[in-house]
The first five atom37 places (N, CA, C, CB, O) and aatype in JSON, in Angstrom:
{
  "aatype": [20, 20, 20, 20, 20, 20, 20, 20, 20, 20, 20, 20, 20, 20, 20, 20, 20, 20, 20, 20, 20, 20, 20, 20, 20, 20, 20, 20, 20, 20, 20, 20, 20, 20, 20, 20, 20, 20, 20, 20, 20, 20, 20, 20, 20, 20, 20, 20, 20, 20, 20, 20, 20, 20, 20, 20, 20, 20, 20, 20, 20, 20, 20, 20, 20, 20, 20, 20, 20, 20, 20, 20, 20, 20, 20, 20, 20, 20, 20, 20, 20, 20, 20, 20, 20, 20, 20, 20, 20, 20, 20, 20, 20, 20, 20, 20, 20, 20, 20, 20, 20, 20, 20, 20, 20, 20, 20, 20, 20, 20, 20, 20, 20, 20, 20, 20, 20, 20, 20, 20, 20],
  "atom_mask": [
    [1, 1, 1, 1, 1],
    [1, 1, 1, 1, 1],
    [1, 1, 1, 1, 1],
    [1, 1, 1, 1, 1],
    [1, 1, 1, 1, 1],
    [1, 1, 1, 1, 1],
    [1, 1, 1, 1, 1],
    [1, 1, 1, 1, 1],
    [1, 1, 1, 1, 1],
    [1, 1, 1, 1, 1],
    [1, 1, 1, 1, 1],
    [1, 1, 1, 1, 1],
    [1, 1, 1, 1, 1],
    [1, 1, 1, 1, 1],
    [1, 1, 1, 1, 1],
    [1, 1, 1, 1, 1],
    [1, 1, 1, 1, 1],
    [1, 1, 1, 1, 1],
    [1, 1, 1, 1, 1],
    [1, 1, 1, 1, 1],
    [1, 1, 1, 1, 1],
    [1, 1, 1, 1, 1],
    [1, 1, 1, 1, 1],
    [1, 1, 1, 1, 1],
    [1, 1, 1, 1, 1],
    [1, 1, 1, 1, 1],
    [1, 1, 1, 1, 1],
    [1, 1, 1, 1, 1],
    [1, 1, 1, 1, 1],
    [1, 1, 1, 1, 1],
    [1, 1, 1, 1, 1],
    [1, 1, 1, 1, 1],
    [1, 1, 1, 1, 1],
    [1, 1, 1, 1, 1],
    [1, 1, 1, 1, 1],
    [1, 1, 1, 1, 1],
    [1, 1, 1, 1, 1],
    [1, 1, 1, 1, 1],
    [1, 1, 1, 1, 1],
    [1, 1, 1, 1, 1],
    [1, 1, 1, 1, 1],
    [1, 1, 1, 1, 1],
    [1, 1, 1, 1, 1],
    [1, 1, 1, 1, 1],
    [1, 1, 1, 1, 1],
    [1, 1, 1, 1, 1],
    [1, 1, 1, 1, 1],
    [1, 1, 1, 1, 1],
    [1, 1, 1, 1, 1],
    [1, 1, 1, 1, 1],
    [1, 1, 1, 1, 1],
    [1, 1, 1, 1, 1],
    [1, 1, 1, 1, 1],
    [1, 1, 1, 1, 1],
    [1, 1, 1, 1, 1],
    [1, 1, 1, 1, 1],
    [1, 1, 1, 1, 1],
    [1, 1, 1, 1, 1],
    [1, 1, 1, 1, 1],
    [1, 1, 1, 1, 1],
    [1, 1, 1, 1, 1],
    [1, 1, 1, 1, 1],
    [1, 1, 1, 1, 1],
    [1, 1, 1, 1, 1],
    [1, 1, 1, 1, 1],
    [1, 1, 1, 1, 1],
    [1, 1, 1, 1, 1],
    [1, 1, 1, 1, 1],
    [1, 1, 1, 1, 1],
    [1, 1, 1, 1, 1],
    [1, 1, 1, 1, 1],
    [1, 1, 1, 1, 1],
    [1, 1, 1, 1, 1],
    [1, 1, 1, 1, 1],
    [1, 1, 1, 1, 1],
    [1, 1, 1, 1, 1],
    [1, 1, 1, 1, 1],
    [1, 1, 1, 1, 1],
    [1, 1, 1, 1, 1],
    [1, 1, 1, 1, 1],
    [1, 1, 1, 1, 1],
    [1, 1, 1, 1, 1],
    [1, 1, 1, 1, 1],
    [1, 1, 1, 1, 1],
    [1, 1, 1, 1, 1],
    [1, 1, 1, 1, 1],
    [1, 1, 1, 1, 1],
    [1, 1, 1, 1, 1],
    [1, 1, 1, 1, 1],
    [1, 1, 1, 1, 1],
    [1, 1, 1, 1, 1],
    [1, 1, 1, 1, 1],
    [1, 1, 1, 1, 1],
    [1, 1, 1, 1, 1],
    [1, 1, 1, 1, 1],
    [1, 1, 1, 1, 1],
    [1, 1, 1, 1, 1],
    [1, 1, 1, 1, 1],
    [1, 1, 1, 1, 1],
    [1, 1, 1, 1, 1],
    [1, 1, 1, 1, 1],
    [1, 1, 1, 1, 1],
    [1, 1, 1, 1, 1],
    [1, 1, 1, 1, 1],
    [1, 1, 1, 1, 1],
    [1, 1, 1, 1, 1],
    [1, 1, 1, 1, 1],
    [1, 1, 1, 1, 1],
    [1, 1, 1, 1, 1],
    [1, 1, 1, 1, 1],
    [1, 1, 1, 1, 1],
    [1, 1, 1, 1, 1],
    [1, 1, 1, 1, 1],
    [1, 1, 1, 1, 1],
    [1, 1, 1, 1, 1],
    [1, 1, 1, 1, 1],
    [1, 1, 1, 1, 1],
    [1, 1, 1, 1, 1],
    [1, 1, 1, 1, 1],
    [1, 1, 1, 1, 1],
    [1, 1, 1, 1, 1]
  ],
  "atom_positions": [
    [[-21.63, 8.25, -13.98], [-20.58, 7.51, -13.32], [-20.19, 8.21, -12.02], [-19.36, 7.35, -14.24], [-19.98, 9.43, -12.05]],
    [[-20.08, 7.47, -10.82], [-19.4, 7.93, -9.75], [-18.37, 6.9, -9.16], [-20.37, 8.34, -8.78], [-18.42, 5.67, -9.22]],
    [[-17.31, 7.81, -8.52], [-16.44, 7.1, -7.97], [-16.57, 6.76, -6.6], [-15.41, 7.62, -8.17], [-15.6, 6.05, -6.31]],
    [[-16.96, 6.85, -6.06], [-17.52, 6.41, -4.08], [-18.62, 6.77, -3.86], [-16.77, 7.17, -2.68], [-18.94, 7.95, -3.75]],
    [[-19.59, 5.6, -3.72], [-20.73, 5.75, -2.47], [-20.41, 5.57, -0.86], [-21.82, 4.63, -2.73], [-19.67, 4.61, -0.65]],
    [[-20.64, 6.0, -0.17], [-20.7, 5.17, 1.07], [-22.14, 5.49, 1.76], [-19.39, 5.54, 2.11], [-22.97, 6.4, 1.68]],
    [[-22.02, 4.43, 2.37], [-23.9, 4.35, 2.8], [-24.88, 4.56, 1.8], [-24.44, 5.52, 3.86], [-26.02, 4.9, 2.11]],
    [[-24.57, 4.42, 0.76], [-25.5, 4.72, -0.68], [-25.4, 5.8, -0.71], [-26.98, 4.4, -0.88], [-26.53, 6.07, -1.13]],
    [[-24.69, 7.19, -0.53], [-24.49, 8.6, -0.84], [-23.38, 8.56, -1.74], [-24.23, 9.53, 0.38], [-22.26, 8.06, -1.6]],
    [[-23.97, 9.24, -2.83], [-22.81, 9.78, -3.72], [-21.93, 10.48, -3.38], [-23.1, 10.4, -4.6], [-22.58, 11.44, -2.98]],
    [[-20.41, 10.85, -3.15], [-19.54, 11.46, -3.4], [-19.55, 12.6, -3.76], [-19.07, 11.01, -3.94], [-20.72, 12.75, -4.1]],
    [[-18.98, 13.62, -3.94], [-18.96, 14.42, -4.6], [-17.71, 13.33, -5.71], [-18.69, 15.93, -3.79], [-17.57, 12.11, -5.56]],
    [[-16.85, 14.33, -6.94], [-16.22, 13.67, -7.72], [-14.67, 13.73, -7.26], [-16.55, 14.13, -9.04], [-14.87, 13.85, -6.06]],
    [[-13.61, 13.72, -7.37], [-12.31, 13.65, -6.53], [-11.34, 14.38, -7.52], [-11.77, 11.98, -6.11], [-11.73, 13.95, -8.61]],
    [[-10.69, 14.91, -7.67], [-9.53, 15.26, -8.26], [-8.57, 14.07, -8.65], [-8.91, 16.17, -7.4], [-8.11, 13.63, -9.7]],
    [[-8.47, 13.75, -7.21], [-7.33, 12.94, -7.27], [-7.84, 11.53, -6.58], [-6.02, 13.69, -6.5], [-8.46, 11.53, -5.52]],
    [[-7.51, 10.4, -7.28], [-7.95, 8.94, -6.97], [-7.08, 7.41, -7.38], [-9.3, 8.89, -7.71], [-6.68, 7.11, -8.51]],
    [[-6.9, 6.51, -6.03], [-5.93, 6.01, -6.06], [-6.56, 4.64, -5.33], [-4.79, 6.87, -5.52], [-7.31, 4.66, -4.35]],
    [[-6.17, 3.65, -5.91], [-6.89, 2.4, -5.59], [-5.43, 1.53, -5.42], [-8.12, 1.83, -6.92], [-4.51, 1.54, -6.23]],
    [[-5.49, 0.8, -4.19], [-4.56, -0.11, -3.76], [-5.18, -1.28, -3.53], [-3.87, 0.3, -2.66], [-6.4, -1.21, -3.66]],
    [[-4.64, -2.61, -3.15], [-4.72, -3.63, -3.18], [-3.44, -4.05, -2.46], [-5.02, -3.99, -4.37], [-2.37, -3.89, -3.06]],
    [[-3.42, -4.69, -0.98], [-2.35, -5.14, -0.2], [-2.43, -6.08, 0.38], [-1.97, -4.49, 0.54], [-3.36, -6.04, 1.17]],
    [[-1.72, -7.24, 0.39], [-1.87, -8.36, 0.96], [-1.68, -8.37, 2.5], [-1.06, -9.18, 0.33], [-1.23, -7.27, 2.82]],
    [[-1.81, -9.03, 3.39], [-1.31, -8.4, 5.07], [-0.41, -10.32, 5.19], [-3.42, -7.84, 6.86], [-0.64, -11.47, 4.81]],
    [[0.4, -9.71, 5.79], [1.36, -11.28, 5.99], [1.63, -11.51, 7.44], [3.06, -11.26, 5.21], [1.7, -10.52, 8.16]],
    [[1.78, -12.74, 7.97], [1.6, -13.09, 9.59], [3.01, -12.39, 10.2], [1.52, -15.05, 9.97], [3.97, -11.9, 9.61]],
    [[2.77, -12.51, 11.41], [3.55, -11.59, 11.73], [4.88, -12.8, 12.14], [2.83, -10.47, 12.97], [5.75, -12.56, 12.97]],
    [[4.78, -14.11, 11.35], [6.09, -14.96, 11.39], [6.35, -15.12, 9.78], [5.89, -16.57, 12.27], [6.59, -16.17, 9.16]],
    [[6.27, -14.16, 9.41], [6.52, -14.11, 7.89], [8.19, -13.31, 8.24], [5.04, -12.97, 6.76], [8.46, -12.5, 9.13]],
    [[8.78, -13.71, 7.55], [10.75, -13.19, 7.34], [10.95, -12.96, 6.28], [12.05, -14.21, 7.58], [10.39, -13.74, 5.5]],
    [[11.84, -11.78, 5.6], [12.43, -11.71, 4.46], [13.28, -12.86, 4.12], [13.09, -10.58, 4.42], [12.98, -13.65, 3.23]],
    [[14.26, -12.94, 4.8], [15.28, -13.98, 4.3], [15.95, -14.75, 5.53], [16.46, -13.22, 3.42], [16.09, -14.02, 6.5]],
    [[16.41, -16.07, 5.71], [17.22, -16.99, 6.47], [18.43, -16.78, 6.35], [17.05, -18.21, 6.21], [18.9, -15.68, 6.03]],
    [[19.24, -17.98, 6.64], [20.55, -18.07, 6.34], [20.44, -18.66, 4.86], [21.38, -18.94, 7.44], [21.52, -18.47, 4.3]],
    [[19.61, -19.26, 4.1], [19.47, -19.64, 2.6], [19.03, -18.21, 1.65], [18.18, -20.94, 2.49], [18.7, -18.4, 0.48]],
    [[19.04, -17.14, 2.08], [18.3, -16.01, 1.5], [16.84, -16.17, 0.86], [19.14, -15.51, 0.49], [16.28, -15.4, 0.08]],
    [[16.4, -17.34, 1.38], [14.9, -17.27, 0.67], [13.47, -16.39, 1.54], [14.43, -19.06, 0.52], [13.38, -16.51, 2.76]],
    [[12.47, -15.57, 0.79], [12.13, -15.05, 1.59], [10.7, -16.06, 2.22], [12.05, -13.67, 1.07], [9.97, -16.7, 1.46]],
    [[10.53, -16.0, 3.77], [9.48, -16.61, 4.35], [8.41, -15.93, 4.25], [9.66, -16.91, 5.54], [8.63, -14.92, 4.91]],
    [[6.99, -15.85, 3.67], [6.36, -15.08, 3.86], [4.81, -16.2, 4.06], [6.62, -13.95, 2.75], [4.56, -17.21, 3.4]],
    [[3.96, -15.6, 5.21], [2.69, -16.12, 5.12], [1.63, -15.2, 5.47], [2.59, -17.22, 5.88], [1.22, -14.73, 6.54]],
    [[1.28, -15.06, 4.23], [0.08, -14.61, 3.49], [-1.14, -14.63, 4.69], [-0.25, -15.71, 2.08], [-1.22, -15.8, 5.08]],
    [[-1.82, -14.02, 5.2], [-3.23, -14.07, 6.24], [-4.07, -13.76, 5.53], [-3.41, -13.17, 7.5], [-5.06, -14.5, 5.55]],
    [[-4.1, -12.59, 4.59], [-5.43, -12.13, 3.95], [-4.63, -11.58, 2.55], [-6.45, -10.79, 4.99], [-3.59, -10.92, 2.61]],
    [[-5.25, -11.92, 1.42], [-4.75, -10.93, 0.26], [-5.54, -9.63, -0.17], [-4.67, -11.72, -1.0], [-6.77, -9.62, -0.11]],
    [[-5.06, -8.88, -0.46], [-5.92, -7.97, -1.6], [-6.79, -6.97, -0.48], [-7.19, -9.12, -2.81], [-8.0, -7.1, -0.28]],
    [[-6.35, -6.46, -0.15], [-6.94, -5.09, 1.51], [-6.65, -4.5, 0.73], [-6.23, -4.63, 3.31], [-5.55, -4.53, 0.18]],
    [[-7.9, -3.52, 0.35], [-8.52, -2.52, -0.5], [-8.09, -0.97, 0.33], [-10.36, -2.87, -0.63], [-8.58, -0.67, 1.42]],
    [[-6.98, 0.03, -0.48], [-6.72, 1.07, 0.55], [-7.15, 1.86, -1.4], [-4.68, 1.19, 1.82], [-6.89, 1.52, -2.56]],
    [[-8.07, 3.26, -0.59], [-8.29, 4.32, -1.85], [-7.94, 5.95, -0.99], [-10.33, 4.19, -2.62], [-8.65, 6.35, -0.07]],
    [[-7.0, 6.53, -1.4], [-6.6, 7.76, -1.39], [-7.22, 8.9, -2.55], [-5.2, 7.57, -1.46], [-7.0, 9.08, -3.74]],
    [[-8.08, 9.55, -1.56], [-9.16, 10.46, -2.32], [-8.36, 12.21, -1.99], [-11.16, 10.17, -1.4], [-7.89, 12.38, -0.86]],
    [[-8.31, 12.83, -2.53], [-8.38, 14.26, -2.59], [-9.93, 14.89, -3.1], [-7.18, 14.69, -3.61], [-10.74, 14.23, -3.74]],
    [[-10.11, 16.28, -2.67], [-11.21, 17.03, -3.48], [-10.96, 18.44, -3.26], [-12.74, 16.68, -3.06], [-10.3, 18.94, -2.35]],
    [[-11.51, 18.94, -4.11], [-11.48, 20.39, -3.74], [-13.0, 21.1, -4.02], [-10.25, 21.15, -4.68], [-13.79, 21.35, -4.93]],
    [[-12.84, 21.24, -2.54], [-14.77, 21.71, -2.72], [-14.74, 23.25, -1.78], [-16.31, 20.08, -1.59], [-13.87, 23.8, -1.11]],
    [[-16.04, 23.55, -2.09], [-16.06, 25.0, -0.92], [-16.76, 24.5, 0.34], [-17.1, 26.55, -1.52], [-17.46, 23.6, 0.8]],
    [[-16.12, 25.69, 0.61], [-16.79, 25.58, 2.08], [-18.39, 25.14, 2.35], [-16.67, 27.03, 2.7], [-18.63, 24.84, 3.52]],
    [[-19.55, 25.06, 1.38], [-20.37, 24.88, 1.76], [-20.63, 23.69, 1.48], [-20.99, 25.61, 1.6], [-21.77, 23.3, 1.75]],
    [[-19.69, 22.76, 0.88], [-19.9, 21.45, 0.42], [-19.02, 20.66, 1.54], [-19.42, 21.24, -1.22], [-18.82, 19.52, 1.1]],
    [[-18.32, 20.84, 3.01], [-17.53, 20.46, 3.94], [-18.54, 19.55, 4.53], [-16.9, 21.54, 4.79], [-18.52, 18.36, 4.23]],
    [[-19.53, 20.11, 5.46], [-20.17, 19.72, 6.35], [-20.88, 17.86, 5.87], [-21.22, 21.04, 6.59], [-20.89, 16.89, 6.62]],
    [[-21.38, 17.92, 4.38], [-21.64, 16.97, 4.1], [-20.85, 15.95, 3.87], [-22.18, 17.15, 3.48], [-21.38, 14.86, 4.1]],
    [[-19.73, 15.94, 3.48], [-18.17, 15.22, 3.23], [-17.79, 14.67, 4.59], [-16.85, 16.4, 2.7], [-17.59, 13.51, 4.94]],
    [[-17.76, 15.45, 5.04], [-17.46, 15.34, 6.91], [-17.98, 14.51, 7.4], [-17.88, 16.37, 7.89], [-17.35, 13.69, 8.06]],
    [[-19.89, 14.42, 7.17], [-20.54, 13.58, 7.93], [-20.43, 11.93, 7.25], [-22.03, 14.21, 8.04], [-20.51, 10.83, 7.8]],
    [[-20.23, 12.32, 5.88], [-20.02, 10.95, 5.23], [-18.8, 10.05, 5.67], [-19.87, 11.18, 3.75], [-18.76, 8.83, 5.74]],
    [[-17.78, 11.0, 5.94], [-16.62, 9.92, 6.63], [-16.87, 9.83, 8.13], [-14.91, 10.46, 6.43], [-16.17, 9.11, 8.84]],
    [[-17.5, 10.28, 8.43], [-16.77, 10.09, 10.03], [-17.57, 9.07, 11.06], [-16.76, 11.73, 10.91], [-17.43, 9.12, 12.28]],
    [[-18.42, 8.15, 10.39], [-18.86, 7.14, 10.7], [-17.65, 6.03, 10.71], [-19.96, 6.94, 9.89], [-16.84, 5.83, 9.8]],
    [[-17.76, 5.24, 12.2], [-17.2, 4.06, 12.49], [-16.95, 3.15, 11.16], [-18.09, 3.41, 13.5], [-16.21, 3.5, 10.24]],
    [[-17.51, 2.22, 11.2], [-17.73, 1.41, 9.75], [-18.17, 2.44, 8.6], [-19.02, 0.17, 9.9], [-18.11, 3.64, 8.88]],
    [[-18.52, 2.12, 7.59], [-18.32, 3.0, 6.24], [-19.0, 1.43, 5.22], [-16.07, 3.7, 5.87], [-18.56, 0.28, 5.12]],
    [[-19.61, 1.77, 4.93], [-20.28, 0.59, 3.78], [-20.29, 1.26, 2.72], [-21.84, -0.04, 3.97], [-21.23, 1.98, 2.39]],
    [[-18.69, 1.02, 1.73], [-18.33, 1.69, 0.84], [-18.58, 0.8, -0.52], [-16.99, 2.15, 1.16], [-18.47, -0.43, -0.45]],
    [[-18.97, 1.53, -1.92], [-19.37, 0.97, -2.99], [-17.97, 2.12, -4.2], [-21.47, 1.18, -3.13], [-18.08, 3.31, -4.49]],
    [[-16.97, 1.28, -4.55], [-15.59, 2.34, -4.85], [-15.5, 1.86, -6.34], [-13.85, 2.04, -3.76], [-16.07, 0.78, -6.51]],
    [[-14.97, 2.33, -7.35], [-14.72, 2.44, -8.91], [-13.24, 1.56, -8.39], [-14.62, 4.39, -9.85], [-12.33, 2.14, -7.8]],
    [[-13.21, 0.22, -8.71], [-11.94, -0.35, -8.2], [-11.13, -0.92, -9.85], [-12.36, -1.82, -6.86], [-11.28, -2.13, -10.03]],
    [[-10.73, -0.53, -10.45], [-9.98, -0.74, -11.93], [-9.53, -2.31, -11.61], [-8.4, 0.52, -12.31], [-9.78, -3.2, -12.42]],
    [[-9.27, -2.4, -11.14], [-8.39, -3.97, -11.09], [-9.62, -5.39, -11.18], [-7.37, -4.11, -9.15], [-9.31, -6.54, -11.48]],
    [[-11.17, -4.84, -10.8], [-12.17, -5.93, -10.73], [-12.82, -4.67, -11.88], [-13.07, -6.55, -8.91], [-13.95, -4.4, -12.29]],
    [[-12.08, -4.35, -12.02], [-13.14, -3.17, -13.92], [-14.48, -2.79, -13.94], [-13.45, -4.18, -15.67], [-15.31, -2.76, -14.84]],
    [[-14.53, -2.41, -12.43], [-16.37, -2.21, -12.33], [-16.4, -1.46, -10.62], [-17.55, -4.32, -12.4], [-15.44, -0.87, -10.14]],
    [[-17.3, -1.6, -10.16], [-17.16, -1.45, -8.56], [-16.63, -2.29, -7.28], [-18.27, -1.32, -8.23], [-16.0, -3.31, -7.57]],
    [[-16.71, -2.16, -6.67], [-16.35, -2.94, -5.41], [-17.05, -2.61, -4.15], [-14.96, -2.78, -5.13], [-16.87, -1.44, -3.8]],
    [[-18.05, -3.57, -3.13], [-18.58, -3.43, -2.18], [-17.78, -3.66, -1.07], [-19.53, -4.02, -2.24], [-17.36, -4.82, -1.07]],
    [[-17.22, -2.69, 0.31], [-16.53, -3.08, 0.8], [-16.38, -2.45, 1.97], [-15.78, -3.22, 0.16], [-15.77, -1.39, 1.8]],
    [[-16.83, -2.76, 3.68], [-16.93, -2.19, 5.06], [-15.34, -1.53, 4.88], [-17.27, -3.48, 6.52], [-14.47, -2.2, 4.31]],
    [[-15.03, -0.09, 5.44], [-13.89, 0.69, 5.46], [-14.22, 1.71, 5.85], [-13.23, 0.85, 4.43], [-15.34, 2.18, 5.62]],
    [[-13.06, 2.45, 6.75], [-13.05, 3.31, 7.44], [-12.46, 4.56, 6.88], [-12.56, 2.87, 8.42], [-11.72, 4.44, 5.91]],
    [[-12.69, 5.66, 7.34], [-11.49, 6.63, 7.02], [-10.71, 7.5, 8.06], [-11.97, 7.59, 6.1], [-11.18, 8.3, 8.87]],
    [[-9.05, 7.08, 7.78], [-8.23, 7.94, 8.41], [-7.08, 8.89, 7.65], [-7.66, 7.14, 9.3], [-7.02, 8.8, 6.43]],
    [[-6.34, 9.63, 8.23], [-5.53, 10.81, 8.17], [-6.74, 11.35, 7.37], [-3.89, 10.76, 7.48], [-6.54, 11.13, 6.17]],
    [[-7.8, 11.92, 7.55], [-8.57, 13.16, 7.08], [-8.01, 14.27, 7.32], [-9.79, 13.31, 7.58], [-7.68, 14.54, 8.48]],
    [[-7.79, 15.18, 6.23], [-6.88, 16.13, 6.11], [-7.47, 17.36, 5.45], [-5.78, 15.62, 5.43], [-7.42, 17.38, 4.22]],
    [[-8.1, 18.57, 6.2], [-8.37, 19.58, 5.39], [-7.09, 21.03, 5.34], [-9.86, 19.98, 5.94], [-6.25, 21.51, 6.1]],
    [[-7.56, 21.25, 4.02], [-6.48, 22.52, 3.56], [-6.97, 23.42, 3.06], [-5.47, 22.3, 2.63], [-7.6, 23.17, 2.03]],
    [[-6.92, 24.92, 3.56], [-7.68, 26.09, 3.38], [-6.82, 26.56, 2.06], [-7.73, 27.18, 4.79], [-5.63, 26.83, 2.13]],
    [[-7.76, 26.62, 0.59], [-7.41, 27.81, -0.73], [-7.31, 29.12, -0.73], [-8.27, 27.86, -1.67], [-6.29, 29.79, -0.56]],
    [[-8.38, 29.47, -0.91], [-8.99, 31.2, -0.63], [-10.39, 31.41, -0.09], [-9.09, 32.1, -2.11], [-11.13, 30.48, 0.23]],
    [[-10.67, 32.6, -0.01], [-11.46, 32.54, 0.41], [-12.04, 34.05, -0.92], [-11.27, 32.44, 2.08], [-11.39, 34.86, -1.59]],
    [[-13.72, 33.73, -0.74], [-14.07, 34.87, -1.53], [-14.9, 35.57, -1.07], [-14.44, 34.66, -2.64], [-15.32, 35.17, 0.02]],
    [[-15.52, 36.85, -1.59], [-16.05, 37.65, -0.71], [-16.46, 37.75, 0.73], [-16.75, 37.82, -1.16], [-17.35, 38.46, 1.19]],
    [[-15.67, 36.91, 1.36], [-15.31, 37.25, 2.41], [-16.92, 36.41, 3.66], [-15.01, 39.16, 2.2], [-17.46, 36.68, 4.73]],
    [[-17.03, 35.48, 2.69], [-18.09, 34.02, 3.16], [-17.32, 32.84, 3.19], [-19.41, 33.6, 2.03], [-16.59, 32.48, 2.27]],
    [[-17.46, 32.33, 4.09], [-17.14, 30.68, 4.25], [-17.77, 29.87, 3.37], [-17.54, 30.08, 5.58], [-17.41, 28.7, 3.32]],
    [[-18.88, 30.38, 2.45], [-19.41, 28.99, 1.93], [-18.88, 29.32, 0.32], [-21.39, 28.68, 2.18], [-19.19, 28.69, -0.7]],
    [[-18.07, 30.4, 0.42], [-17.8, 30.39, -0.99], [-16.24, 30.1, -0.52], [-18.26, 31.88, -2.0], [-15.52, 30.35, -1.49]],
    [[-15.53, 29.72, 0.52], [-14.24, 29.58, 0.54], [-13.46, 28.31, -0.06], [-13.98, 29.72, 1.79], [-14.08, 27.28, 0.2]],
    [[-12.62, 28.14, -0.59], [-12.1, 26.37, -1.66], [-11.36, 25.98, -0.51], [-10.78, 26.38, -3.54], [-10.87, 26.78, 0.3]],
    [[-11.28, 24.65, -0.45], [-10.68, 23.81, 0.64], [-10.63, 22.2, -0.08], [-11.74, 23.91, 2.2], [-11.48, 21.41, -0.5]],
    [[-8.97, 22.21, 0.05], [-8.85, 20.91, -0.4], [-8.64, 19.6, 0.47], [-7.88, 20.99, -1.2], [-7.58, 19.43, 1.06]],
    [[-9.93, 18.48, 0.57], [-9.76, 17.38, 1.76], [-9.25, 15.95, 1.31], [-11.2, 17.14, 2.49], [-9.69, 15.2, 0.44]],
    [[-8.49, 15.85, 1.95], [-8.13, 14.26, 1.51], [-7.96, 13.13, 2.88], [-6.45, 14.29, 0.6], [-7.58, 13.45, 4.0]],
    [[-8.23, 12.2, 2.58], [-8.15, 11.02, 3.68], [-7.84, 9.57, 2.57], [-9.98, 10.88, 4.75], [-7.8, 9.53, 1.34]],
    [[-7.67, 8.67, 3.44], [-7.21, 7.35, 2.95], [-8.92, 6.48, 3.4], [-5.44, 6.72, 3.98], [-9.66, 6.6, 4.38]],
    [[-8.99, 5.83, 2.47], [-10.09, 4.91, 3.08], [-9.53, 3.56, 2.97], [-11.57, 5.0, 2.32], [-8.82, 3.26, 2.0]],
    [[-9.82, 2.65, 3.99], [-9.31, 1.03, 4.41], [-9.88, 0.34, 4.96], [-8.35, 0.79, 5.09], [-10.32, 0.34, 6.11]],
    [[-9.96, -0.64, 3.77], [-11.03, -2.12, 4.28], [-10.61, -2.95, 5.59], [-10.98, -3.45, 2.99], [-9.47, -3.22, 5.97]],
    [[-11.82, -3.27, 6.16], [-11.86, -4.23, 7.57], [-10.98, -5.41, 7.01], [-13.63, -4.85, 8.15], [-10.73, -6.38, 7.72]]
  ]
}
């Protein structure tokens, strides 16, 4: 079992994993009138957002790196709500790395925890 391909590359596995589903509403959509009812119109439902963490070493960065930082992203994600996978063009932003420790005093043995948001076109 894996939780993200993109471009047909496996993932490494995530710590931490979070699957959204958001509708986007026109931008003449209103909470409420003078009747308090709310106006809302719907443009697209169900925009697929997944918030990944990992904690890998340093010598496992470079490949992680190259996997997000492509324009488009032809992502294949463990989506619970369709109970199976999901095929789906998405990007990734706020990529976020965070330095652990480091060990004998090599970068490729150093832990670093990365997280970014990935979001469908």
């Amino acid at each position: 079992m894996y939780f993200i391909k993109i471009n047909n590359t496996e993932l490494p596995v995530p710590y931490y994993y979070s699957v959204t589903a958001k509708d986007i509403t026109g931008s003449d959509s209103g909470r409420y009138d003078e009747t308090g009812i709310v106006h809302r119109n719907r443009v697209r439902p169900g925009v697929i957002t997944c918030d990944v963490k990992w904690r890998l070493t340093g010598g496992g960065l470079a490949a992680l790196e190259a996997a997000l930082s492509g324009e488009v992203l032809s992502v294949q994600l463990l989506d619970p709500s369709a109970a199976g996978y999901t095929n789906c063009d998405m990007y990734a932003e706020s990529i976020r790395a965070d330095f652990y420790q480091q060990q004998n005093a090599d970068e490729d043995d150093s832990w670093w925890e990365i997280s970014c948001r990935l979001v469908e076109y």
